[in-house]
NUVO-88176 format. One line per field, with one value per residue (C-alpha): x, y, z; residue in one letter; chain. Coordinates in Angstrom, 1 decimal. Layout:
BEGIN
px c(X/...) .
py c(Y/...) .
pz c(Z/...) .
residu c(a/...) .
chaine c(A/...) .
***
This chain:
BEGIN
px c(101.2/98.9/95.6/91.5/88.4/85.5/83.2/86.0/86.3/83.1/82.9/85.6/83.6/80.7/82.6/84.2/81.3/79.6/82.2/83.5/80.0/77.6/74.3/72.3/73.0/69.8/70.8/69.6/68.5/66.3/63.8/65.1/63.0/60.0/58.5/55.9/56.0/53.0/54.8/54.2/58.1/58.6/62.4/63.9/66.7/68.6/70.2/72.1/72.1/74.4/71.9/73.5/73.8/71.6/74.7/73.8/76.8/75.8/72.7/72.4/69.5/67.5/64.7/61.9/60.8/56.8/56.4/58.9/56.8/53.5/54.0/56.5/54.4/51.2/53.0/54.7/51.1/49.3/52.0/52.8/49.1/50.8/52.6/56.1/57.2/59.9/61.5/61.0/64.0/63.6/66.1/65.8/67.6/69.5/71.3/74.0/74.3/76.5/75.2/78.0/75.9/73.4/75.9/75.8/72.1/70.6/67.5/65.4/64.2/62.7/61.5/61.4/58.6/58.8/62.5/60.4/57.8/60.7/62.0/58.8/58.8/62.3/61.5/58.7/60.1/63.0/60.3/58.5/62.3/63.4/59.4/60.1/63.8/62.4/60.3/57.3/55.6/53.2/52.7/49.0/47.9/49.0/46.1/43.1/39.6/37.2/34.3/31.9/33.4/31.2/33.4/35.6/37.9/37.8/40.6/39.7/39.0/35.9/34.8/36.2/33.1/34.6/34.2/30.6/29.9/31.2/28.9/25.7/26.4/27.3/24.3/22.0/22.6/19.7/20.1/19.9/23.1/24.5/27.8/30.0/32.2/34.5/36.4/39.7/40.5/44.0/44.6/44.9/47.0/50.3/53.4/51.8/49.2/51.6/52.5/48.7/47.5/50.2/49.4/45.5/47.1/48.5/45.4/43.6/46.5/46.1/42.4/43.5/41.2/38.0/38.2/37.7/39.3/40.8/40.0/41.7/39.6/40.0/38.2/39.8/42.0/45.2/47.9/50.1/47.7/48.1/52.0/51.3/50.7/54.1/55.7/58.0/56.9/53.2/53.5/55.8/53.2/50.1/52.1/52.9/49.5/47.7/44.8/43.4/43.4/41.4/42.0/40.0/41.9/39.2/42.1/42.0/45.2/48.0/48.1/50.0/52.3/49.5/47.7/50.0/50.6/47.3/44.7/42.5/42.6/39.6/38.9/36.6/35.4/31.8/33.9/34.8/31.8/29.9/32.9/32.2/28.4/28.8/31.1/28.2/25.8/27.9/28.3/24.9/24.1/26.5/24.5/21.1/22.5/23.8/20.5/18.5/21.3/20.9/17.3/17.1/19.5/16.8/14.1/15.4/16.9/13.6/11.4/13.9/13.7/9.9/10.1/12.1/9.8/6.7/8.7/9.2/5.8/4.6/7.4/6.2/2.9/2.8/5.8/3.5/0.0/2.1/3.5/-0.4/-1.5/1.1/0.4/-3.5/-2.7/-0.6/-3.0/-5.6/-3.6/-2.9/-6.7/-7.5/-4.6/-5.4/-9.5/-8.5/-6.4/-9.2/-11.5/-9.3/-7.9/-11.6/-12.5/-9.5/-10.4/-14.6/-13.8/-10.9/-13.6/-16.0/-12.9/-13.2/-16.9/-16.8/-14.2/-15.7/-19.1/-17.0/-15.4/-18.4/-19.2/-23.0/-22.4/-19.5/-22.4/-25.0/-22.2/-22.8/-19.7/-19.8/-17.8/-17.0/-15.0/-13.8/-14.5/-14.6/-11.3/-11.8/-11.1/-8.4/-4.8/-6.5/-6.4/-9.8/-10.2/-13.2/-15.9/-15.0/-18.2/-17.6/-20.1/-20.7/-22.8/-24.3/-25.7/-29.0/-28.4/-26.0/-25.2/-23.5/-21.8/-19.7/-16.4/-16.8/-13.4/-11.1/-8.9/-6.0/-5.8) .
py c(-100.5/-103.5/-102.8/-103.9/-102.5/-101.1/-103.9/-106.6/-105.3/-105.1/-108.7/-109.4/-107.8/-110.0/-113.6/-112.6/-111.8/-114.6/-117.1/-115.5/-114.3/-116.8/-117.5/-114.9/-113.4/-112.0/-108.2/-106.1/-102.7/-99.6/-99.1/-95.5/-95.4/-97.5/-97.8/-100.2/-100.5/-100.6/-103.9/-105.4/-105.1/-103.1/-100.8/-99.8/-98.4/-99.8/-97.6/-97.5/-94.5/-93.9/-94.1/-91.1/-88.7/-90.3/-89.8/-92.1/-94.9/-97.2/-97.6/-99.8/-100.4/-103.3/-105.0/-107.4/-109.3/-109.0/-112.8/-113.0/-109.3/-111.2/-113.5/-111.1/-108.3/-110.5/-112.6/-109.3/-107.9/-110.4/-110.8/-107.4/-106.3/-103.7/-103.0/-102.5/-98.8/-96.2/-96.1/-99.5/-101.7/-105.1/-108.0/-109.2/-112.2/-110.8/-111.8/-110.2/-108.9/-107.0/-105.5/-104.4/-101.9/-101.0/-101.9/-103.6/-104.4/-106.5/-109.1/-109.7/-112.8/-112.9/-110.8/-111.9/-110.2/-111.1/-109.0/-106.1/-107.0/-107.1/-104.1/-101.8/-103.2/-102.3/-99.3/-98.4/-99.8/-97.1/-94.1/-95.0/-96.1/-92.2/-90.3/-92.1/-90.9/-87.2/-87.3/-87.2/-90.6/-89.7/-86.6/-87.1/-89.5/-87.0/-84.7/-84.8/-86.7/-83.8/-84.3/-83.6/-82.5/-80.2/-79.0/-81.1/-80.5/-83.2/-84.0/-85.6/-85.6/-84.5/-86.4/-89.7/-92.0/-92.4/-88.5/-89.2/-92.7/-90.0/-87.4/-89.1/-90.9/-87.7/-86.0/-89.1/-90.2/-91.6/-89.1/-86.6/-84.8/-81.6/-81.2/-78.6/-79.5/-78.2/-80.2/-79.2/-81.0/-82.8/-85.8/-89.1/-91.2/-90.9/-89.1/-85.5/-87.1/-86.3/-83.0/-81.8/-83.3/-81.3/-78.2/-78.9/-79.3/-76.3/-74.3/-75.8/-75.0/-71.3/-71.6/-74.5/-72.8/-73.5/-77.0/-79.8/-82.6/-83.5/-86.3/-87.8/-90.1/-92.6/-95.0/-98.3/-99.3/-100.9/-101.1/-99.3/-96.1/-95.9/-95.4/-91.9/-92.6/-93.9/-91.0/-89.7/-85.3/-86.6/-88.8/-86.3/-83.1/-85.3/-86.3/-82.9/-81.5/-79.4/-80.8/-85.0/-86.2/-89.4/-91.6/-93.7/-94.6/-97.7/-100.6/-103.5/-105.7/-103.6/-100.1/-97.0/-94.8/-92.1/-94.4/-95.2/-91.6/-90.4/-89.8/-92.6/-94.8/-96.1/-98.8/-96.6/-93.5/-94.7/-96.0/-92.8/-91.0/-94.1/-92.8/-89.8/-90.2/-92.7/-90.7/-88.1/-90.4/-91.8/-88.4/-87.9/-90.8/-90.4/-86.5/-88.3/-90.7/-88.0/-86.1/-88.9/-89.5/-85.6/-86.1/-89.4/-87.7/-84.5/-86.7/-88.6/-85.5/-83.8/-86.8/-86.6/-83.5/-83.4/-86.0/-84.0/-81.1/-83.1/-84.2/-81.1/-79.8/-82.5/-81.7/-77.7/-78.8/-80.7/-78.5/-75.4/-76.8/-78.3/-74.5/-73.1/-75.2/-74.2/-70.5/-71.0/-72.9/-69.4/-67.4/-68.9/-69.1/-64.9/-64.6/-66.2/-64.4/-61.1/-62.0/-62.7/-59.5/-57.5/-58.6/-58.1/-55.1/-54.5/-55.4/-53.5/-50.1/-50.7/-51.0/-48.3/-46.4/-46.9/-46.2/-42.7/-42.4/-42.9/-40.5/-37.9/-38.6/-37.6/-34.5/-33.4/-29.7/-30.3/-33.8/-31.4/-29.1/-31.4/-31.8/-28.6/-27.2/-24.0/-22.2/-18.5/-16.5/-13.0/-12.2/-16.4/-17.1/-19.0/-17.0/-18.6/-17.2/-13.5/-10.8/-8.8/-5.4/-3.8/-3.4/-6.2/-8.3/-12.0/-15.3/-17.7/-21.0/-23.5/-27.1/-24.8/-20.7/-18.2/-15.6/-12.7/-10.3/-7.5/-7.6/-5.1/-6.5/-9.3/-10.9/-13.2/-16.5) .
pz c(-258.3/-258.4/-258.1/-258.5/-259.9/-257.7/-258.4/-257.6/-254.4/-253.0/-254.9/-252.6/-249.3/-250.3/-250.5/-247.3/-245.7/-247.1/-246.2/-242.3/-241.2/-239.3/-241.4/-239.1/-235.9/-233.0/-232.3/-229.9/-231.8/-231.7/-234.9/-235.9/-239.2/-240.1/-243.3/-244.9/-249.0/-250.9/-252.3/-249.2/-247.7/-244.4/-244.9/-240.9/-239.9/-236.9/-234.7/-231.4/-229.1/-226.0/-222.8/-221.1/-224.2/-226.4/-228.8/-231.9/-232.0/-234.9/-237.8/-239.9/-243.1/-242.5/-245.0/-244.0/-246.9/-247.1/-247.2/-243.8/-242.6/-242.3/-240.0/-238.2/-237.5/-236.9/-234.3/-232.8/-232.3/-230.9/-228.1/-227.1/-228.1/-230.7/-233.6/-235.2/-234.8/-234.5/-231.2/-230.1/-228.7/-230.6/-230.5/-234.2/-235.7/-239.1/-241.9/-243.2/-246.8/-249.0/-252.4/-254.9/-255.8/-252.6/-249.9/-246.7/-245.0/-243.1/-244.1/-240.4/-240.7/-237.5/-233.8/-230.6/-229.1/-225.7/-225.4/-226.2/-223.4/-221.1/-222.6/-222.2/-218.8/-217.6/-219.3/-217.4/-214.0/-215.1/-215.2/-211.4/-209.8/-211.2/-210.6/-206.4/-206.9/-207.7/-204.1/-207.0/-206.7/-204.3/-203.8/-205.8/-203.5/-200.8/-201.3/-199.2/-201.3/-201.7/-199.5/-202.3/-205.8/-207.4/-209.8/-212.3/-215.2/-217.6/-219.8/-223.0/-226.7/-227.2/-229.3/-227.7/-226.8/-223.5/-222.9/-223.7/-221.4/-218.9/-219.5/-219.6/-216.6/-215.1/-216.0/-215.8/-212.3/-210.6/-207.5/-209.8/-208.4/-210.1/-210.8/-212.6/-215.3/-217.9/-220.7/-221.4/-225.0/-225.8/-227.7/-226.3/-228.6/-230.4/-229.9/-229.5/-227.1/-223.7/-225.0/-225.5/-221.8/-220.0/-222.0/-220.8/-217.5/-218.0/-219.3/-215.4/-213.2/-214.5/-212.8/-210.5/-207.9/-209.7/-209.4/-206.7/-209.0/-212.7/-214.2/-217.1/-219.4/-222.5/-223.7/-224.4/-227.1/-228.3/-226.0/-228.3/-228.2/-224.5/-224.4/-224.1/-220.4/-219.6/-220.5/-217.5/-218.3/-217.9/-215.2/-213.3/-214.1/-213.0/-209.8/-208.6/-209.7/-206.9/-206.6/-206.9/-210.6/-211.3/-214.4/-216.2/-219.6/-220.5/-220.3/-217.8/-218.9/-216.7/-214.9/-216.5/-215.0/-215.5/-213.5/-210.7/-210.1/-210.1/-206.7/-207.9/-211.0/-212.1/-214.9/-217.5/-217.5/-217.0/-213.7/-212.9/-213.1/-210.6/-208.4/-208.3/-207.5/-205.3/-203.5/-203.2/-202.3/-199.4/-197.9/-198.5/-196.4/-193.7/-193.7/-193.2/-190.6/-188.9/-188.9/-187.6/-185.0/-183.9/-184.1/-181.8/-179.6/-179.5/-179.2/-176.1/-174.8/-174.7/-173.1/-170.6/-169.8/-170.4/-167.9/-165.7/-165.7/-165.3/-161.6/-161.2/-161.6/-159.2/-156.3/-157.3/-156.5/-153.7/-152.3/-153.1/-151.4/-148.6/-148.6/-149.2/-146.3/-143.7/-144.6/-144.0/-140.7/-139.9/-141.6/-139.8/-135.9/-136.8/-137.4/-133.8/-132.1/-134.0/-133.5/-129.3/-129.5/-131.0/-128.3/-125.8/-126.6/-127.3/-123.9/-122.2/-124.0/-123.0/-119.5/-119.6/-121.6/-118.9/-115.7/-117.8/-118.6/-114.8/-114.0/-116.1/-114.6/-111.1/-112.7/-114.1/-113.6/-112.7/-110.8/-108.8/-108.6/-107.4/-104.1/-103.6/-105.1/-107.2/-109.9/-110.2/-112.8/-114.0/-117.3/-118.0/-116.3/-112.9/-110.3/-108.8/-109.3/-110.7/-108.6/-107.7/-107.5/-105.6/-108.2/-110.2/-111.6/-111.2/-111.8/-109.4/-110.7/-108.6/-109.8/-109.9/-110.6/-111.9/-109.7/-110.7/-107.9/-107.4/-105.2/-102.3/-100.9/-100.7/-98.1/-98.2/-96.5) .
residu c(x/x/x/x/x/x/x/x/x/x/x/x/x/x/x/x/x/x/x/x/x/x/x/x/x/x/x/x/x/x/x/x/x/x/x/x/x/x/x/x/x/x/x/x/x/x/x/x/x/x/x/x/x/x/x/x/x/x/x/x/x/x/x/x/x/x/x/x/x/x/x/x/x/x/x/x/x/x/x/x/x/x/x/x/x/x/x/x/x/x/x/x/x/x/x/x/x/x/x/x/x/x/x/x/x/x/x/x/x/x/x/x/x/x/x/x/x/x/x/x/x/x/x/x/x/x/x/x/x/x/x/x/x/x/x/x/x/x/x/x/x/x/x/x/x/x/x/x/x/x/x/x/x/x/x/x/x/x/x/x/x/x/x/x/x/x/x/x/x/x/x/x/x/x/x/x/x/x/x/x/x/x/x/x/x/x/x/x/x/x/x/x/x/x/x/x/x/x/x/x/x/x/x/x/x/x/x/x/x/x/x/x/x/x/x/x/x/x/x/x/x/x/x/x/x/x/x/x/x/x/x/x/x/x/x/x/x/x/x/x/x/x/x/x/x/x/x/x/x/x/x/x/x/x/x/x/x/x/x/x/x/x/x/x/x/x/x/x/x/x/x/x/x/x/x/x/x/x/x/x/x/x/x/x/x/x/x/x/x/x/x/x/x/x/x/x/x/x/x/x/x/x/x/x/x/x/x/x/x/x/x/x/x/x/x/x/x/x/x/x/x/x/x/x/x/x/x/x/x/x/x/x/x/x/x/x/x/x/x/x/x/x/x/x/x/x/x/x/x/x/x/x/x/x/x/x/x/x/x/x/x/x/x/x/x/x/x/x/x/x/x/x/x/x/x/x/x/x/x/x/x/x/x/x/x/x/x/x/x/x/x/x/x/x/x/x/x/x/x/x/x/x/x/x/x/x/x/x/x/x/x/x/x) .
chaine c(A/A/A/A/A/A/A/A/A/A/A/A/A/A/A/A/A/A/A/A/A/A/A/A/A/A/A/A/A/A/A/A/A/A/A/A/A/A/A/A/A/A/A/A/A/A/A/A/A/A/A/A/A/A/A/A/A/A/A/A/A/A/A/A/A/A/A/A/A/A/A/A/A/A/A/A/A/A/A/A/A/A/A/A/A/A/A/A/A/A/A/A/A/A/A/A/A/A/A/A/A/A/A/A/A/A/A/A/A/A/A/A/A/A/A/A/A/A/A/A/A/A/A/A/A/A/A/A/A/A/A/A/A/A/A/A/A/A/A/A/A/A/A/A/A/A/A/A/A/A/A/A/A/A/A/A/A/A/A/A/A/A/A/A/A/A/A/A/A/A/A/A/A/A/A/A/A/A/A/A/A/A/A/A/A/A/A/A/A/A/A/A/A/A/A/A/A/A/A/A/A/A/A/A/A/A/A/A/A/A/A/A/A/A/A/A/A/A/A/A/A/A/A/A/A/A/A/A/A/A/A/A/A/A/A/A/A/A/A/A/A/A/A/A/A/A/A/A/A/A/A/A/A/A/A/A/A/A/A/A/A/A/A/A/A/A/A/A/A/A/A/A/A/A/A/A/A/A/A/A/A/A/A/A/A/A/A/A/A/A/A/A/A/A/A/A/A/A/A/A/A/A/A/A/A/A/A/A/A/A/A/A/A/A/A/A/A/A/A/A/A/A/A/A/A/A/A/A/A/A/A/A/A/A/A/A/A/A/A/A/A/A/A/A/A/A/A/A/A/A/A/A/A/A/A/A/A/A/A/A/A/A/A/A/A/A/A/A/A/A/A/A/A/A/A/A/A/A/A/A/A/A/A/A/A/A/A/A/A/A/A/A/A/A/A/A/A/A/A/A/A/A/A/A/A/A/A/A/A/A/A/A/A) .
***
């Protein structure tokens, strides 16, 4: 049986490869494995993953050089405003080669970084087309602006100097506004930065009815530390979060998916703090307008009335002497008829008075008696209608004399 040696045959790989293979080829890979050498040369491994199961299909070693890595990774940076790292799509240009002894790898000998621009991109376009897809995108934006928000959770390291521009213009404000706040700490770069927000979302939700508003602050940075905020769990918990969250990561170049999804983004957190004052002071104002509106409206209200009621008083016035007066014309006709009556009824009663004084002078006994008439009686009844009885002593008196007699007889008339 005919046969080769070990070496001869990867020998044999090499020409082959050397001879059949184009000088380089530009692949379109993901960086599974970074690594930089204290020599200066960067190892990776290149892999390729199914989209669906994220089923790994290919990988393959791959070596830049530190004289090529340079220039590479300088280049890269200052385009896409970050660095070389694990789990970035690249589309490198590589060069075959075949070791007898370290097999087949692949020498990058250079990195387009504007497919990886395009990549982050579709990437991100991929995370807001499937958040609007969810029914998610919005729902933030949905919830009503507090009128004034008194009481904030702040997510944040805490010792990020963004935490603290925050805080001292919080506490610092000219208008000397009070407001309540509580820091809930997570990290806010690298790959456990997502995890550790939505845990502090987490840790708020559980006392979501404490707070007004959440706002979610950075200072600014390399883009690379703010990839944290395009991540689709983050995006899709501050989304559906219950009450408004404001952001102010500190980065001005493009907007986040953080920041898209959010109530209100704001540039900085110093930005978001002026927000929140000013939103104060313009409800603040609009009270003090509407004071001085109510006030105006008092104001006029009561000089119209006062107004009113000094008419009023006028017509009550002339109305009441015009009233006075035609009661003291009444008064005063009721005291001449009631003055005429008097006297007449005065008069009437003096002459009737005298008629009697008159008539009584006429019925007097002694006038009577002066006629010549007399008087007589039994036992001080007149006479008349009694019957007498011999022996009976009667009184007879004249205008002059009382005569007293005895009945002897009587006769009938």
């Amino acid at each position: 049986m005919q046969h080769i040696s070990l070496t001869d045959l990867n020998l044999l790989i090499k020409d082959t490869l050397n001879t059949q293979l184009e000088p380089s080829y530009w692949v379109v890979a993901e960086i599974g494995e970074l690594r930089e050498a204290r020599n200066g040369h960067c190892y990776l491994e290149f892999v390729e993953k199914d989209e669906e199961s994220n089923q790994l299909l290919s990988k393959s070693r791959a070596t830049i050089w530190s004289y090529s890595y340079r220039s590479i990774s300088a280049w890269f940076q200052s385009v896409t405003g970050e660095n070389l790292k694990a789990g970035m799509t690249v589309l490198a240009n590589v060069q075959i080669q075949f070791h007898e002894v370290y097999g087949l790898s692949l020498n990058v000998k250079d990195i387009d970084p504007n497919f990886t621009l395009g990549e982050r991109a579709r990437k991100k376009q991929e995370i807001i087309a499937q958040l609007k897809e969810d029914g998610v995108f919005e729902m933030n934006k949905s919830h009503p602006l507090p009128l004034v928000p008194q009481n904030i959770a702040i997510i944040s390291a805490e010792s990020a100097a963004g935490y603290g521009d925050f805080m001292n213009q919080i506490l610092d404000n000219e208008y000397r506004y009070k407001l309540n706040s509580k820091l809930f700490v997570a990290t806010m770069q690298g790959e456990k930065a997502a995890a550790t927000i939505i845990e502090a979302l987490h840790q708020i939700h559980r006392q979501v009815e404490n707070f007004d508003a959440v706002v979610l602050i950075r200072g600014g940075g390399a883009q690379v530390d703010l990839d944290c905020f395009d991540n689709y769990e983050l995006a899709a918990h501050i989304a559906q979060f219950p009450v408004p969250i404001f952001t102010g990561i500190g980065h001005e170049r493009d907007e986040t998916i953080c920041d898209l999804v959010a109530h209100t983004k704001l540039k900085t957190p110093t930005a978001v703090a002026e927000f929140l004052i000013r939103g104060i002071r313009i409800y603040e104002e609009k009270i003090n307008l509407a004071t001085q509106n109510i006030l105006s409206y008092l104001n006029q209200k009561i000089e119209r009335e006062q107004h009113r009621i000094n008419d009023l008083k006028h017509s009550m016035r002339y109305a009441l002497k015009k009233h006075i007066n035609k009661a003291e014309n009444q008064l005063d006709r009721y005291q001449q008829k009631m003055q005429y009556g008097i006297r007449t009824s005065f008069q009437n009663t003096h002459q009737k008075l005298e008629i009697y004084e008159k008539t009584l002078d006429l019925i007097n006994p002694k006038n009577v008696f002066k006629k010549g008439y007399s008087y007589t009686s039994l036992n001080g009844k007149s006479v008349e209608g009694q019957k007498l009885n011999r022996g009976d002593e009667i009184k007879t008196i004249t205008a002059r004399k009382e005569i007293i007699s005895k009945v002897e007889s009587t006769t009938k008339k």
